[in-house]
N, C-alpha and C positions, 0 to 999 in steps of 0.2 A: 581516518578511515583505516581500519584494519586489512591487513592482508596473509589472514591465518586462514579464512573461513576456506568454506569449498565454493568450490564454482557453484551459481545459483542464476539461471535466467527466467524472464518473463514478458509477457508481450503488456501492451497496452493499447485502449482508444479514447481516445475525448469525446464522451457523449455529448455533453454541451458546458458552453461557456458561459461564464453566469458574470455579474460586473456588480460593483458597488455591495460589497467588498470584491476584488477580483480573485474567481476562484473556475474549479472547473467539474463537473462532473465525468470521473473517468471510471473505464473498465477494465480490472487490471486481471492478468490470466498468467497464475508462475506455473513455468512448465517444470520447476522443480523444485523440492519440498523444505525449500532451508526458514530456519526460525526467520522471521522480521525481514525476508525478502522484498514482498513488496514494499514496507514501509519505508527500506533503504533504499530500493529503485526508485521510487518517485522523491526523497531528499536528496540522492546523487547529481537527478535532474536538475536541482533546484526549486522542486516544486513539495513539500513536505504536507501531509494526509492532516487532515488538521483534526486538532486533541493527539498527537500522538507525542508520546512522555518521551521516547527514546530519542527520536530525529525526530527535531523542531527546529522550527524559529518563531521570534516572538511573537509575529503576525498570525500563524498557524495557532499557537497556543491559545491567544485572545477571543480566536473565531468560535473557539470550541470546548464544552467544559468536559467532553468525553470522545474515548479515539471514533470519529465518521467514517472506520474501515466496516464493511458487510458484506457477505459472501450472497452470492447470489443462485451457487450452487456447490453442492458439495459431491461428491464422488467416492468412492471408497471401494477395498474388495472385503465383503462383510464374512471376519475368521470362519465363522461356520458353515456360510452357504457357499460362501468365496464370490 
């Protein structure tokens, strides 16, 4: 674990729980903008996004041949209308 970055928070919820493989469908929400935030808050947990190249574990990588990270919404202040 590095401890250069900046400060980076985010919330989370367990949509639902899924079994055989044990996995979980969650909603993750960073309240602030750092690269690979959430991929590192949910591996900190112990619980790693599965296909994700950076923070893994072998279980995670196995499930998945591509990262299962999707936004569901995106926001933004667009440069020219603002």
């Amino acid at each position: 674990m590095h401890h250069t970055g900046k400060a980076a928070s985010s919330t989370f919820s367990v949509l639902q729980r899924l079994t055989a493989p044990h996995r979980s469908l969650v909603q993750f929400s960073p309240l602030s903008g750092r690269t690979h935030q959430l991929r590192f808050h949910s591996f900190s947990m112990g619980n790693s996004i599965l296909g994700c190249d950076l923070y893994h574990s072998t279980s995670s990588q196995l499930l998945a041949e591509r990262l299962l990270l999707n936004a569901s919404d995106l926001y933004f202040a667009h440069p020219l209308t603002g």
